[in-house]
N, C-alpha and C positions, 0 to 999 in steps of 0.2 A: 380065794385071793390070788392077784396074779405075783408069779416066782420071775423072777430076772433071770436070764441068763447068765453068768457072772463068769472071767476070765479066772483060769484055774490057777491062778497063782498062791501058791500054800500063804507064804506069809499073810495075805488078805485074810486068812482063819480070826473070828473075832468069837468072843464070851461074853455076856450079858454082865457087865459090873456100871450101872450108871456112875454119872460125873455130874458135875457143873460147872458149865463155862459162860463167858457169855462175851460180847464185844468192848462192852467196854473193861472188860478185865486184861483183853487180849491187848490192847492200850497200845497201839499203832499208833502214833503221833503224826497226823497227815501234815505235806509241803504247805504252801501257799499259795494253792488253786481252790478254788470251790472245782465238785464234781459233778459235773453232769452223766445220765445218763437214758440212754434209748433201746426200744428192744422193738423187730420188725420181723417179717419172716417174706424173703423173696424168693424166688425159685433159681435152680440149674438146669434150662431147657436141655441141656445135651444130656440128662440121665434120666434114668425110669425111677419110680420106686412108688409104693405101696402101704397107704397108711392101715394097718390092720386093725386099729378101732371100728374104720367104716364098714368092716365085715360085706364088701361085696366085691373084694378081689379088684378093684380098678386101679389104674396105672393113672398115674401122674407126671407131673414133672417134680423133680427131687425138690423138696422145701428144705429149703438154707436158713432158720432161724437165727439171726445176728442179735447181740448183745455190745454194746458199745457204751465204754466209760471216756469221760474226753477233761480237760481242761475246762471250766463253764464262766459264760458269761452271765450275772444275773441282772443288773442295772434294768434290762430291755425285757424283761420275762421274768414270770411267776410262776416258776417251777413247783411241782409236786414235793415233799419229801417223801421219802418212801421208809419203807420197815421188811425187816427178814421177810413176811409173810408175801411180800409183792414179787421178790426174787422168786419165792417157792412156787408162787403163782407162773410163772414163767418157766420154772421146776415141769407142772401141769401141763402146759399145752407141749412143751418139748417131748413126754413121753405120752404124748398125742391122749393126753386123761384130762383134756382141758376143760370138762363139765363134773370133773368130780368134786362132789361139795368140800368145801375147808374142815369142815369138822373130822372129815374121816382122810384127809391127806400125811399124816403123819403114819396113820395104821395103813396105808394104802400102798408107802414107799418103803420099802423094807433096808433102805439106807438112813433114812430117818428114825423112827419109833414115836410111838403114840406115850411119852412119859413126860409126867409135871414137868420135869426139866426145859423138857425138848418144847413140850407146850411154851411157856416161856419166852423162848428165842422169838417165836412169829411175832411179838406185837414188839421186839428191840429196833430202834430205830438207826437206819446207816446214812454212811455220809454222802451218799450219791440222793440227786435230784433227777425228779422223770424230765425231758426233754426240756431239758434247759438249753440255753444260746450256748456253741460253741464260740469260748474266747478268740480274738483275734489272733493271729501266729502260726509260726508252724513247727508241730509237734512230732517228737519220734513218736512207731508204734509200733505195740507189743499185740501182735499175733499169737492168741491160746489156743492150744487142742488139748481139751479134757482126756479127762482118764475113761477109763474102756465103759463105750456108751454111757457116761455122764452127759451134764448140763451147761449151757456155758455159763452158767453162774457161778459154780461149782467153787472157786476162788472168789467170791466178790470180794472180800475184805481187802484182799492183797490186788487186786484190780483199781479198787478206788481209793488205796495207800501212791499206788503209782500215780493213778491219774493225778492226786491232788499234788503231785512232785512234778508235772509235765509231761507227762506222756499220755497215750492215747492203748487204748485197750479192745482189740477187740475179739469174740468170741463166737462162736457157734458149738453146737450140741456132737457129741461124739457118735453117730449113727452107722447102723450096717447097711451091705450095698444095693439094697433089693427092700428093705423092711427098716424100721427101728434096731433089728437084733443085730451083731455080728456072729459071726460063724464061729470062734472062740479063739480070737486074740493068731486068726492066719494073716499071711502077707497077705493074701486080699484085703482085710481087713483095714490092713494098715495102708494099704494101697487108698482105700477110700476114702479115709478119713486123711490121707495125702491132701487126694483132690479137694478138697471139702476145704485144708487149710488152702489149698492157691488159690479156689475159689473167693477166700477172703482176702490175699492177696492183691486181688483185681479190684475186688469191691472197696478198699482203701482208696481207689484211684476217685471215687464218689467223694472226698471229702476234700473240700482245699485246704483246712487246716493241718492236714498232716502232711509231714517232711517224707517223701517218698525215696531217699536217700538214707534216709537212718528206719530201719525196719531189723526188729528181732522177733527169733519165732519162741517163745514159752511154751511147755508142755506139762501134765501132770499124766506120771504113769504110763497109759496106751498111747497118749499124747506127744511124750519122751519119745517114744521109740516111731511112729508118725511125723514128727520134725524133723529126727535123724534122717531119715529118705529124701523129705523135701528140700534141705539142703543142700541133698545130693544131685538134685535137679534143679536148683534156683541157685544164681548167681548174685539175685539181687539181697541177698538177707547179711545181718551184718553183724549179730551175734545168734545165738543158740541158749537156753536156760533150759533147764531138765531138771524136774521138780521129782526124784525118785524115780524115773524113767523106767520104763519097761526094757530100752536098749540097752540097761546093765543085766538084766534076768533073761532075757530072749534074744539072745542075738544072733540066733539061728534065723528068725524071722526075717530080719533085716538082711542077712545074707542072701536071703531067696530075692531079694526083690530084683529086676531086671535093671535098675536103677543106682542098684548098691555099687560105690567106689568111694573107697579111703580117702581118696587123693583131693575130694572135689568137698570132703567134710575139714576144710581148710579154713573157717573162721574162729572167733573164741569162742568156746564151748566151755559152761558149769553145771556139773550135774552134782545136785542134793541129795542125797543117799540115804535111808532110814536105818536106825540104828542095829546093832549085831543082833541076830535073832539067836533067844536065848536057847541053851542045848537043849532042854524040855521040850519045846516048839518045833525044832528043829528033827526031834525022835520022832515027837508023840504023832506031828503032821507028815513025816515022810519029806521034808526036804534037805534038799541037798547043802550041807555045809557050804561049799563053797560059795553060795550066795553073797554069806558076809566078807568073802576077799575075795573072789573075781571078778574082773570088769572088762571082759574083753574088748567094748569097744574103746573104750579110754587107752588100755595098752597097747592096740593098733592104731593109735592115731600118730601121727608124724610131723605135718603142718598145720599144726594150729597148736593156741596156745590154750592147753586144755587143764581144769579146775576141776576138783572133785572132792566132797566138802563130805562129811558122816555127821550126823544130828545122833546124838545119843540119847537124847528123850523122845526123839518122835519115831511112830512106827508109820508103816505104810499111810493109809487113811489119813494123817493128820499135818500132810502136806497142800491140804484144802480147807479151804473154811467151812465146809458142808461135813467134812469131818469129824473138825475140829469142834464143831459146835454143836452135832448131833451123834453122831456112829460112837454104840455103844465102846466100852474098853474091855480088852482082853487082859484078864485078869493076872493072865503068867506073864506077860510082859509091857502091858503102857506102865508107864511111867502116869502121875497125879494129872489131875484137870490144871493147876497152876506151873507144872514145871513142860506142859504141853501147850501150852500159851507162852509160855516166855521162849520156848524155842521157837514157835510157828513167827512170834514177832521177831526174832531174829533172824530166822529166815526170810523174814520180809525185806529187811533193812540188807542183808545179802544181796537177795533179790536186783534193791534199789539200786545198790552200790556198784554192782557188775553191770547195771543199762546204764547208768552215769558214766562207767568209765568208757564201756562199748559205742557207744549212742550219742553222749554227749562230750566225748573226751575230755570228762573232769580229772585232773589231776590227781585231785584228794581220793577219789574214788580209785582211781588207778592202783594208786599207792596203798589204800586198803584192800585190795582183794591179792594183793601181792603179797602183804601180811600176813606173818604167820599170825593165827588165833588172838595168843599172848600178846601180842604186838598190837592188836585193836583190842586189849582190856576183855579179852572172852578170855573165860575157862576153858583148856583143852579138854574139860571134863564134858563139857555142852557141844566141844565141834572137834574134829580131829579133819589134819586138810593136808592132801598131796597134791600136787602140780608139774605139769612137763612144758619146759616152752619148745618153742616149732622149731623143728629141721628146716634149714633152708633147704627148697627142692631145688634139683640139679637145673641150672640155666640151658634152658630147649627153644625149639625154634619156635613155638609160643610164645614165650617170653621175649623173643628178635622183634617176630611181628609186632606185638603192643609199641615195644619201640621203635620199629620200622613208621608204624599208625601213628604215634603221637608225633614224629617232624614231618610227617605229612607223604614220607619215601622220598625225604629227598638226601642227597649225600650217604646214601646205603653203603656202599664201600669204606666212606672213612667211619661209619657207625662200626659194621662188620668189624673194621681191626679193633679199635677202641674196644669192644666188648669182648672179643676173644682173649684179648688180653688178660680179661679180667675172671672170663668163664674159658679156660683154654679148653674142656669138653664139650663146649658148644656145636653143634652139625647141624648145618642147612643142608638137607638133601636137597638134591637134583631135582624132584620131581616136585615138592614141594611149593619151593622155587615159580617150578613153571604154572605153575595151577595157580599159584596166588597173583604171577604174570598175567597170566591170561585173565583171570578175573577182573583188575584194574582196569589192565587197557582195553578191553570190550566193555567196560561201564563208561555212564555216559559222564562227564566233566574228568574222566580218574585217568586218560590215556596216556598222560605226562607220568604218572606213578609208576603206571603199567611198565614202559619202561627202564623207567629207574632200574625195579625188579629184577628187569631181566640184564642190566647191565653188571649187576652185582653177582647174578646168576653165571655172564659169562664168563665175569673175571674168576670166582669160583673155579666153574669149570669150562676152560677155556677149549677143550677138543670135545666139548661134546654138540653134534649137529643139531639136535632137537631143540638146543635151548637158542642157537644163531637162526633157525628157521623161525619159532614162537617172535624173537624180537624186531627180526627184519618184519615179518606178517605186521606188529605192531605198528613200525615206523611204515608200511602200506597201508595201513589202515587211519593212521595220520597227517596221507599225504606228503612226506617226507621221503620221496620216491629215491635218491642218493642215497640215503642210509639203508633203503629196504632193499637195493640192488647190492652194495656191499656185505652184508648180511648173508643173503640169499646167496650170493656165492662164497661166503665165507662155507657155508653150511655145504654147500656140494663139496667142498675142499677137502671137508670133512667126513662125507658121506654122497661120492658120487653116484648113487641110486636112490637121492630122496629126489623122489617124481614130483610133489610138491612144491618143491623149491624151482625144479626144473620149467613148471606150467607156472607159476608167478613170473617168473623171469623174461619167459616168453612173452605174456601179458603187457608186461612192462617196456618190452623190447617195441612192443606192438604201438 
């Protein structure tokens, strides 16, 4: 029977004590949307990779497996209903065993188990429907990367709790970068499964019902720590959720990346925590205490306003419904099948509450996640929650520009004081200046801007010749031959060996 690869993370240590759970016990109380749902699998021409079931070593182009829960329209379409077993089926072909018979898929996946219980689950029926009509509208969406080499099914519960509240869900499979395997939880690793989320990124742009304005990235586990990165390179994303994250246990990982800065993980960020691992667990496995109180990247954070919540009934595993509803319990430390349902649904309603306030700027939602526990009727005995809100960062010449950009560059001098006033730290360097100069006025309708730039530049700095050579060149290149003569000797006055200035002059003479 084939063994998984598994990331070495001790906590994941589990012991054989069956449970029973099931969905409707977990009693998620879905919005006011029917759910639709679709699964497809398209490729990423620009990568290689190698399915190892076909055992003759050929390359392909990467298979992108999508999973997509949406808002649904039914009035027009007679959707499928579907049942655990259709998910699992999809389970199947993601870890490329897509002809293995149903009856041996429980003993086949060793995150599952072949037990009456587990049996069970396949024939429960869920609330998503196969490709039903996408409703009219448009919908935030919540971008997931599974936990280390999972499925994107891996959450449906809490996928199609969203969708039926308004949002749009979509997922792909956690794979490594050459094979299905990864290498074990390296920055490559997480590199990959980067691409894999921007890859879906793009693929949201396929759908006209979703708001390409309001996009959050979700993660469970290798997922957590895979969003942290892509953060750090998309500006477009507009919250963050971390469902037990791997960037609180590795965050060595993340520092390797060529991509890692603090600075640019600047939006709201909640990461869901599993609860203290007990001392026994702790010896017996060889890990390291500090697990249960370090989080270095939460403590390095600066701008943003960052949430970080501990679930005292749930342990790793059972911040997913494939978890929750199958992976045996460890017997020194889960907590019951009923007190692991009522956190996982509370973690849902979390979940909800932080893309309501992120996403959809609800009030109400705002206002609870700002709540302590007590204050929204939980038991601090079920969540215990710390929070930091954001440093303002120091006003730089970043921040000139967008405001330079948004009146168009016009009146830059009386901007200039106004703001200083207000950020007296503020520095436009010199050079800057003239590089964002030159850039304008050599584009094409922007030479009026262009400039502007440089007029603000020279009241700035009014002796220096490089920037009275760059704006005279401008008003030459404008045909504003008066000012580009004035300039241009402005700038020799200043520097009587710029040859430059001296061969325009000429020209002009000429």
């Amino acid at each position: 029977m084939r063994i998984r690869t598994l990331l070495v993370l001790l906590f994941l240590q589990i012991y054989s004590v069956n449970g029973q759970t099931s969905l409707k016990e977990i009693n998620l109380k879905n919005g006011g949307y029917s759910v639709g749902f679709k699964h497809y699998t398209t490729i990423d021409s620009t990568r290689r990779y190698r399915i190892e079931n076909d055992f003759n070593n050929k390359l392909v182009h990467r298979p992108i497996p999508i999973s997509i829960w949406y808002p649904a329209e039914l009035e027009n379409s007679t959707p499928a209903p579907l049942a655990v077993l259709d998910y699992l089926e999809i389970l199947k072909e993601e870890e490329e065993s897509k002809n293995l018979p149903n009856e041996l898929l429980l003993d086949w996946f060793p995150d599952l188990g072949d037990t009456p219980q587990n049996r069970a689950h396949l024939s429960e029926k869920v609330n998503a429907l196969s490709d039903a009509d996408f409703l009219e509208g448009k919908f935030p969406v919540v971008v997931y990367a599974p936990s280390y080499q999972a499925s994107s099914i891996e959450n449906f519960a809490l996928f199609e709790f969203l969708a039926s509240n308004g949002f749009v869900v979509i997922s792909s499979p956690s794979r490594g970068t050459e094979t299905r395997w990864f290498e074990g939880g390296t920055t490559k690793d997480m590199e990959t499964q980067s691409r894999d989320v921007e890859f879906l990124l793009k693929e949201i742009y396929k759908y006209q019902y979703i708001d390409y304005d309001r996009i959050a990235l979700m993660g469970f586990s290798f997922g957590g720590l895979s969003n942290a990165i892509t953060v750090m390179k998309n500006k477009n994303i507009s919250a963050l959720v971390s469902l037990d994250g791997t960037e609180r246990y590795n965050y060595t990982v993340l520092e390797k990346s060529p991509y890692f800065d603090l600075d640019w993980l600047n939006i709201p960020y909640i990461h869901f925590a599993q609860k203290d691992i007990p001392e026994e667990v702790l010896t017996n496995d060889k890990i390291p205490a500090e697990l249960n109180y370090k989080f270095q990247l939460y403590d390095s954070l600066n701008y943003t306003n960052a949430y970080s919540y501990k679930f005292h009934d749930l342990t790793h595993s059972h911040f997913g419904t494939v978890g929750v509803l199958f992976s045996y319990r460890d017997k020194r430390q889960d907590k019951s099948d009923a007190e692991i349902m009522a956190s996982y649904k509370l973690l849902s309603e979390y979940t909800l509450q932080f893309l309501n306030a992120t996403l959809k700027n609800e009030e109400g939602a705002k206002q609870f996640i700002e709540n302590s526990p007590d204050r929204n009727n939980i038991s601090e005995n079920l969540i215990s929650k710390k929070m930091k809100k954001a440093l303002r960062p120091a006003f730089d010449y970043k921040d000139f520009k967008d405001l330079a950009l948004h009146q168009g560059h016009r009146d830059l001098i009386s901007l200039y004081e106004k703001t200083v006033t207000k950020h007296p730290t503020l520095e436009l360097e010199e050079a800057m200046l003239n590089r964002l100069g030159l850039r304008l006025a050599f584009n094409a309708g922007k030479m009026e801007q262009g400039i502007n730039v440089f007029l603000l530049a020279v009241h700035l700095y009014p002796k220096s010749a490089n920037l009275y050579d760059s704006l005279a060149l401008a008003y030459f290149y404008n045909q504003d031959f008066e000012n580009a003569i004035a300039n241009f000797k402005r700038s020799l006055e200043l520097n009587p060996e710029n040859q430059h200035a001296i061969d325009k002059l000429k020209q002009l003479e000429e």
